[in-house]
C-alpha positions as CSV (number, residue, x, y, z in Angstrom):
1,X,5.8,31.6,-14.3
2,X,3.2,29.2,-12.3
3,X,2.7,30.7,-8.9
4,X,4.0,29.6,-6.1
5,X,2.5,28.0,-2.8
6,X,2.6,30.7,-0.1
7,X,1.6,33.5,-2.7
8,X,-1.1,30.9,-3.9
9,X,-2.6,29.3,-0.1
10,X,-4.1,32.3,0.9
11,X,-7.1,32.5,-2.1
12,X,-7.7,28.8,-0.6
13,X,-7.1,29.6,3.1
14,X,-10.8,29.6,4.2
15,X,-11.2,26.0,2.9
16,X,-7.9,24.3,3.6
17,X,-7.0,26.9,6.6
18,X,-6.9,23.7,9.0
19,X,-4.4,21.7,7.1
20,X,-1.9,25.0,6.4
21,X,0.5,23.2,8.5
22,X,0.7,20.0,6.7
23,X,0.4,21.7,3.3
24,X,3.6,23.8,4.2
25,X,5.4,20.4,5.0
26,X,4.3,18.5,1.8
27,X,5.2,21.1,-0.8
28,X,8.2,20.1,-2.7
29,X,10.0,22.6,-5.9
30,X,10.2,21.1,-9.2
31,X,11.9,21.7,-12.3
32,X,9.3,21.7,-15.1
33,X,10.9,20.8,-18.2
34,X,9.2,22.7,-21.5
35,X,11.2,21.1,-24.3
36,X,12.2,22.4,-27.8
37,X,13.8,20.8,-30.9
38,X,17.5,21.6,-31.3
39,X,20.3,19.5,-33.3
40,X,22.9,18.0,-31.7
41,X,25.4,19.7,-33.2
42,X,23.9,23.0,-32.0
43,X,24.2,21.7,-28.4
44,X,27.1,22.9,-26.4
45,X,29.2,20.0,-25.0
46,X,28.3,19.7,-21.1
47,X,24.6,21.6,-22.1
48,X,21.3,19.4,-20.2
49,X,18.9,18.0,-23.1
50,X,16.7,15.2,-23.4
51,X,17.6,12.8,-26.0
52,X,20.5,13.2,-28.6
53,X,24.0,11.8,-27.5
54,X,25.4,12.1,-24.1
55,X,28.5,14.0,-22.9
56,X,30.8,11.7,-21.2
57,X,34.0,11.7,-19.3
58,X,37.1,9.8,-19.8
59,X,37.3,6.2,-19.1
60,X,33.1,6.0,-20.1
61,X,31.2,2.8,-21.0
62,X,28.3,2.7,-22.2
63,X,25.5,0.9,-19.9
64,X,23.7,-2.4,-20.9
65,X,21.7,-4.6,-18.9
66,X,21.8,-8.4,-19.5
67,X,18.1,-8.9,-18.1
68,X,15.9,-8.4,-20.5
69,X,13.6,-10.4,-22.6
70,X,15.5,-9.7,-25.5
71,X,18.7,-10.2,-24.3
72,X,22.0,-7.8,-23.7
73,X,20.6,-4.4,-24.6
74,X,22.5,-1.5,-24.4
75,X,20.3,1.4,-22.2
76,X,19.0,4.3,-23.9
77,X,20.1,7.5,-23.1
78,X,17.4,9.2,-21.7
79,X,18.4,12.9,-20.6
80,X,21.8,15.1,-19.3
81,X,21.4,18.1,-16.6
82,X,23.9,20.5,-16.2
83,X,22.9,20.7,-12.5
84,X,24.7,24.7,-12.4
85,X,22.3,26.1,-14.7
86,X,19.0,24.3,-13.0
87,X,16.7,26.8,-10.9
88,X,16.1,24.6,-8.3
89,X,18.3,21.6,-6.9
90,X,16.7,20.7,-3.4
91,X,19.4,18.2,-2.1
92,X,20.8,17.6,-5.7
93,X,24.6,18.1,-6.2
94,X,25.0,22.0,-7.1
95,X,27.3,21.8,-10.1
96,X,28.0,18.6,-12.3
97,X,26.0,16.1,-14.7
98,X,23.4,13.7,-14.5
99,X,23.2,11.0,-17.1
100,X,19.9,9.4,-17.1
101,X,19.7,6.0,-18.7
102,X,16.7,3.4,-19.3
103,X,16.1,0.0,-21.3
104,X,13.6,1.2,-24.0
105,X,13.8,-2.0,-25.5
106,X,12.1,-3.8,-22.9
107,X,10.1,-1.4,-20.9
108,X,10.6,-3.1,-17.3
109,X,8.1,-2.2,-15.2
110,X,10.3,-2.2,-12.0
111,X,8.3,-4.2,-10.5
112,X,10.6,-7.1,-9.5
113,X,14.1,-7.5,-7.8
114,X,15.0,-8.7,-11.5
115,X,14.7,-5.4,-13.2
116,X,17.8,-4.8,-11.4
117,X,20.3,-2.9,-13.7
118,X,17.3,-1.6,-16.5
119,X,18.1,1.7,-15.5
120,X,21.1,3.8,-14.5
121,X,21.8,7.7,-13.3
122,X,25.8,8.7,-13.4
123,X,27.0,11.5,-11.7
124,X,29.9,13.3,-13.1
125,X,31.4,15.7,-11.2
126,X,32.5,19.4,-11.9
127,X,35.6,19.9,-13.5
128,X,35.9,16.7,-15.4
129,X,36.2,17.4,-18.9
130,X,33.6,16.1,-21.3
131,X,33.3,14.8,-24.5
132,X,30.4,13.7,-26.9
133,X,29.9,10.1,-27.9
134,X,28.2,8.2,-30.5
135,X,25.6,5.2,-29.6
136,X,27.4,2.0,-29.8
137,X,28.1,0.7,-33.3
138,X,28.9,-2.8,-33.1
139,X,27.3,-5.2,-30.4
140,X,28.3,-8.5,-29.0
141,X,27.7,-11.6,-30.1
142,X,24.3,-11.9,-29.1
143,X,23.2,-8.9,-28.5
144,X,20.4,-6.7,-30.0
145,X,21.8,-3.8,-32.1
146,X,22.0,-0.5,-31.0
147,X,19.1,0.8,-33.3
148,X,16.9,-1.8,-32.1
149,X,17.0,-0.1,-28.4
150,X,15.9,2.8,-29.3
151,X,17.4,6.1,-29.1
152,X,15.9,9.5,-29.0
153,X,15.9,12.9,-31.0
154,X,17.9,16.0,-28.8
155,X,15.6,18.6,-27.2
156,X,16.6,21.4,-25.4
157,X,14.5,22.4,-22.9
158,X,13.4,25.4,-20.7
159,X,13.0,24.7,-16.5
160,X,11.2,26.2,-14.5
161,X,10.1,26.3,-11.0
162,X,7.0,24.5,-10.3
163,X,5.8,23.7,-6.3
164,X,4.3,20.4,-6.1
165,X,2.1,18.6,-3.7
166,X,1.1,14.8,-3.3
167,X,-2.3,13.7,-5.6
168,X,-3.9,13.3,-2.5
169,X,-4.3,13.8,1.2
170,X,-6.1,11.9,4.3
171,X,-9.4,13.3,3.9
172,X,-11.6,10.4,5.6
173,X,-15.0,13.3,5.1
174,X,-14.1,14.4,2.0
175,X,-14.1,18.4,2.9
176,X,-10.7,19.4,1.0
177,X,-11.2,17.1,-1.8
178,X,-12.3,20.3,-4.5
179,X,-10.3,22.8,-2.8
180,X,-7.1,20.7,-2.8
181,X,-7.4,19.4,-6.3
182,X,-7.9,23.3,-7.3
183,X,-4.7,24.1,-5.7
184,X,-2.6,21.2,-7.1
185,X,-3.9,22.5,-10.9
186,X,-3.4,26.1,-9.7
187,X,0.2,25.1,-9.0
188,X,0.4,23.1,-12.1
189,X,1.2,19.9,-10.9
190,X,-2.4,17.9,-11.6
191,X,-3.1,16.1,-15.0
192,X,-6.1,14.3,-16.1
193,X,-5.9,10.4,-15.5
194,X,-6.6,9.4,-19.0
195,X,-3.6,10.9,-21.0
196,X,-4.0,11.3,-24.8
197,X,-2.2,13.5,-27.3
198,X,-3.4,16.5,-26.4
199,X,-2.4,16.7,-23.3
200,X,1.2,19.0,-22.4
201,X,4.5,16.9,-21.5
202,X,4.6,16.3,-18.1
203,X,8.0,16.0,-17.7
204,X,9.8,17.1,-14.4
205,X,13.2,17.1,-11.9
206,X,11.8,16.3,-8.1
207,X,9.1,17.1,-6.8
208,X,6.3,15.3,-6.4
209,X,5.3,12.7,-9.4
210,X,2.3,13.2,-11.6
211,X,1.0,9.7,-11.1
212,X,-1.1,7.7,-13.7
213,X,-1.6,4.9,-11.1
214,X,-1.1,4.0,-7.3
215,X,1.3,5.6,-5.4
216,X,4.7,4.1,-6.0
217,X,6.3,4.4,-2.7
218,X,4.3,1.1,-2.0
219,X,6.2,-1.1,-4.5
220,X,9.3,0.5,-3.1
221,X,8.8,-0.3,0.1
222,X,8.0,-4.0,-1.1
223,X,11.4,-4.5,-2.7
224,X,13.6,-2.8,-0.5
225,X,11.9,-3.5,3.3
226,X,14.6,-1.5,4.7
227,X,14.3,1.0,2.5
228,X,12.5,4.6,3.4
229,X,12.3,7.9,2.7
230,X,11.9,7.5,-1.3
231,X,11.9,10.9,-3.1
232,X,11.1,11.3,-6.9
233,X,14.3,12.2,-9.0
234,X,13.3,12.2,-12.6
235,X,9.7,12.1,-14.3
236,X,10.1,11.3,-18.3
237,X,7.0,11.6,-19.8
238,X,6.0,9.9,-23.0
239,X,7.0,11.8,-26.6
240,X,4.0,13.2,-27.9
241,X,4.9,15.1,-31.1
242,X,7.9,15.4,-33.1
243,X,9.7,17.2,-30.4
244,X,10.5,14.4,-28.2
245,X,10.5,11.3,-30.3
246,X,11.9,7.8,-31.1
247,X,14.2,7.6,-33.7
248,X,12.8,4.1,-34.9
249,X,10.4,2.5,-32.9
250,X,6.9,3.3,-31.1
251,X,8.3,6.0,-28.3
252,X,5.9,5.2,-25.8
253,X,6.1,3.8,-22.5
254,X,3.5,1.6,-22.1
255,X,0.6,2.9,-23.7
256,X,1.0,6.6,-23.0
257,X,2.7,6.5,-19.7
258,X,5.8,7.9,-17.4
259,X,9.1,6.6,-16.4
260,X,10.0,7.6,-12.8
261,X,13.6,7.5,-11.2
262,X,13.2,7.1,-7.8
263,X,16.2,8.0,-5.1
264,X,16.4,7.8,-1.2
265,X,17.3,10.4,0.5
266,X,20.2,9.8,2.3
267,X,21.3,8.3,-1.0
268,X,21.2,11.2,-3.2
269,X,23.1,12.9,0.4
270,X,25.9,10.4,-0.4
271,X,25.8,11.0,-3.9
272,X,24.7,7.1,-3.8
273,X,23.0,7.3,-7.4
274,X,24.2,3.9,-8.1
275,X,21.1,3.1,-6.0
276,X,18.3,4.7,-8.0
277,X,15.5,2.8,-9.1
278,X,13.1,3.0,-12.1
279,X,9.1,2.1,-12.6
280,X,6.9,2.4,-15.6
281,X,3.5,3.5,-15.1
282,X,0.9,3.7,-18.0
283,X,-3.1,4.6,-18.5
């Protein structure tokens, strides 16, 4: 188990003693997720996985988004959390599903008001019952076949608590800069900038994001001027073994990047996830 930040601070209280306070404020839990291959048909209906097939209530359709380059696409199914068996849920519903879903097909970077609909998170609540379903067999007229969009192979994965802190803090002398970035790997939240194949998954429930480029809260704020308050939701790393893999086409988003659902806060306090929103970064 990583440690956590107040049995951690005190080793680094001499250097960043002055900035305890906004440390304590910043810190946000995680779920690190530590995958392992698993069938689907050794994964309990309702059980949280990356990849596979979904577990879906009565009355489900699958999500497609008519934006893309290559036309109607249906999403890919990304990941499922049971959200009762999670260690941490900061602000997340405390029993239920989430269904992740995201247009491998056409990667969109999330940039514009356009890539409106290239993502999608469902809640389900408790109680409903559940059911497995196949990928979609037959398409529209028009549209790009199921196999085309990519789907992935099921892992199971282990979660465990990991505190988290922003990449960086306002430092304009540059005092903390070693001590901070000792506690962030300390805490195991820092990865190298250049990710290659040797590197661990990074992927992860809330907290804060392991970025590969600028701090994403700014292109938020560009779309959605009214907007505030963004928090991190989901972090889906790219598969780098046979683990966590395509099942036809190059897995990789971008060139070895990170998907990021994104979620206000008082949206994921409604239960507003109908309001998430995705962005691709890569190296």
């Amino acid at each position: 188990m990583p440690p956590r930040f107040a049995e951690l601070f005190p080793k680094y209280r001499q250097q960043l003693g002055r900035v305890e306070s906004l440390l304590e404020s910043l810190v946000l839990p995680s779920n690190r997720l530590y995958l392992s291959s698993i069938s689907d048909g050794d994964l309990a209906v309702g059980a949280s996985r990356l990849g596979g097939r979904p577990d879906v209530p009565e009355g489900f359709k699958w999500p497609r988004w008519e934006g893309g380059e290559s036309g109607p696409t249906p999403l890919s199914f990304i990941a499922q959390f049971d959200l009762s068996t999670l260690p941490e849920t900061a602000g997340l519903p405390e029993a239920g599903w989430l269904l992740f879903f995201y247009d491998a097909l056409n990667q969109p970077w999330g940039y514009e008001p356009t890539d409106q609909g290239s993502s999608v998170v469902l809640y389900v609540a408790p109680g409903k019952k559940l059911h497995r379903v196949d990928f979609p067999e037959k398409s529209p007229p028009g549209e790009r076949a199921w196999e085309d969009a990519t789907g992935f192979t099921p892992c199971s994965f282990r979660a465990v608590v990991e505190d988290t802190l922003p990449e960086s803090l306002p430092n304009p002398d540059g005092r903390w800069d070693v001590s901070y970035s000792k506690l962030r790997e300390e805490l195991g939240g820092i990865v190298p900038k250049q990710a290659n194949w040797s590197e661990p998954d990074m992927h992860r429930l809330l907290g804060w994001p392991d970025l590969l480029q600028n701090d994403m809260r700014e292109e938020l704020q560009q779309l959605f001027p009214r907007g505030s308050d963004w928090m991190l939701l989901l972090q889906v790393d790219s598969p780098r073994d046979d683990r966590w893999r395509a099942r036809r086409q190059d897995p990789q988003w971008g060139s070895g990047g990170r998907i990021y659902f994104w979620i206000q806060r008082k949206d994921l306090a409604a239960r507003r996830f109908d309001r998430i929103w995705t962005i691709l970064q890569c190296t």
